[in-house]
C-alpha positions in Angstrom: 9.5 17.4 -9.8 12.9 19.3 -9.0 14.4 18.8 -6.0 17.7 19.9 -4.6 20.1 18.0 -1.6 22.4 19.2 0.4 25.1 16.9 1.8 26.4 17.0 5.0 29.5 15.2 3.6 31.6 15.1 0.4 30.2 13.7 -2.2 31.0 11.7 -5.6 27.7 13.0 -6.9 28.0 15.1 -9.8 26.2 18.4 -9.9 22.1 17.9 -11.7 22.8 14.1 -11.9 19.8 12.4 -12.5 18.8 10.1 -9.3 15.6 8.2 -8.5 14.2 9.3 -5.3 11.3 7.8 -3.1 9.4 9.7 -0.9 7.2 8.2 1.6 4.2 10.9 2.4 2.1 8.7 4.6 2.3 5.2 6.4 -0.6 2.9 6.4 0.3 -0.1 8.9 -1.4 -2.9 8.6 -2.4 -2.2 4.8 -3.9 -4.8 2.6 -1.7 -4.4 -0.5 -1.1 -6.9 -3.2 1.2 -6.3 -6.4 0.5 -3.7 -9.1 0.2 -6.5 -11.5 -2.5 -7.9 -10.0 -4.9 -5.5 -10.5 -7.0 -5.1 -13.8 -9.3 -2.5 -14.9 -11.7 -2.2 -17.4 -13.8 0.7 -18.5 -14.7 1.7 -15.3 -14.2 -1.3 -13.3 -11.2 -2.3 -11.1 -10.5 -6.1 -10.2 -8.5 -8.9 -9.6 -8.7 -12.6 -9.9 -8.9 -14.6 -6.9 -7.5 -18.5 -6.7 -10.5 -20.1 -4.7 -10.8 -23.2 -3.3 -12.8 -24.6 -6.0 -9.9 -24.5 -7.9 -11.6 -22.0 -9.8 -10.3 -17.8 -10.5 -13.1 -16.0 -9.2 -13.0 -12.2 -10.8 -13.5 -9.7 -7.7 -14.4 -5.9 -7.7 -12.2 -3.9 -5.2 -11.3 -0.3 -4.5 -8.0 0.9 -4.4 -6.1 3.3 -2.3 -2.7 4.3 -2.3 0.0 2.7 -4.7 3.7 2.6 -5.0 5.3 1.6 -8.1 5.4 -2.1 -7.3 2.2 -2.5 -4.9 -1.2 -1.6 -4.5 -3.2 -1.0 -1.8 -7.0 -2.8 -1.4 -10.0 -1.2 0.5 -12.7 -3.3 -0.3 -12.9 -6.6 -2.4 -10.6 -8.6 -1.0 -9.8 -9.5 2.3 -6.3 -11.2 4.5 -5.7 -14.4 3.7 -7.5 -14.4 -0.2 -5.3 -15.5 -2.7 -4.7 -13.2 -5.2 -3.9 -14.1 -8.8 -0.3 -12.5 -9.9 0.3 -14.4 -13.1 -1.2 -15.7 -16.2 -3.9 -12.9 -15.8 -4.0 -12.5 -20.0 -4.9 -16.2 -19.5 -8.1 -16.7 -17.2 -11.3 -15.5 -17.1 -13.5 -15.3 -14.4 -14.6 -19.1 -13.7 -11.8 -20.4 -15.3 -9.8 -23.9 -13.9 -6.8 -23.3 -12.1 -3.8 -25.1 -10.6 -3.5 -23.7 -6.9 0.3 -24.4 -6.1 0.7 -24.9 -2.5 
């Protein structure tokens, strides 16, 4: 989209410089968010892989909201305090052994 400042003060900008801009349209407090890169999808389907304590990934449905470009947030699936899989994912499947670093 276009947008257009004005400064209140001089500025070393140069006129239609190209800036990244982040605008924040709503605020969820308390969100449950995890990073983008933690969730999957396929077909229709959007997951992520959970460490449990059987030292086993457990694949887990969840429903998304809102997103930013580093972080997600999770409606249903996955609840505070569930560890959520960030790395490897092209690695594990569902049921898989995993080393739970503590």
């Amino acid at each position: 989209a276009d947008v257009r400042f004005a400064f209140v003060a001089p500025t070393t900008l140069k006129r239609d410089a190209v800036v990244d801009v982040d605008v924040t349209l709503d605020q969820r407090p308390n969100a449950l968010i995890v990073p983008r890169r933690a969730v999957l999808r396929e077909d229709d389907v959007t997951y992520v892989m959970l460490a449990g304590d059987d030292n086993l990934a457990h694949r887990r449905v969840v429903q998304v909201g809102f997103s930013t470009r580093n972080e997600i947030q999770i409606l249903s699936g996955v609840v505070a305090g569930e560890r959520v899989v960030t790395s490897g994912l092209d690695q594990i499947v569902d049921g898989a052994a995993i080393l739970i670093e503590r």
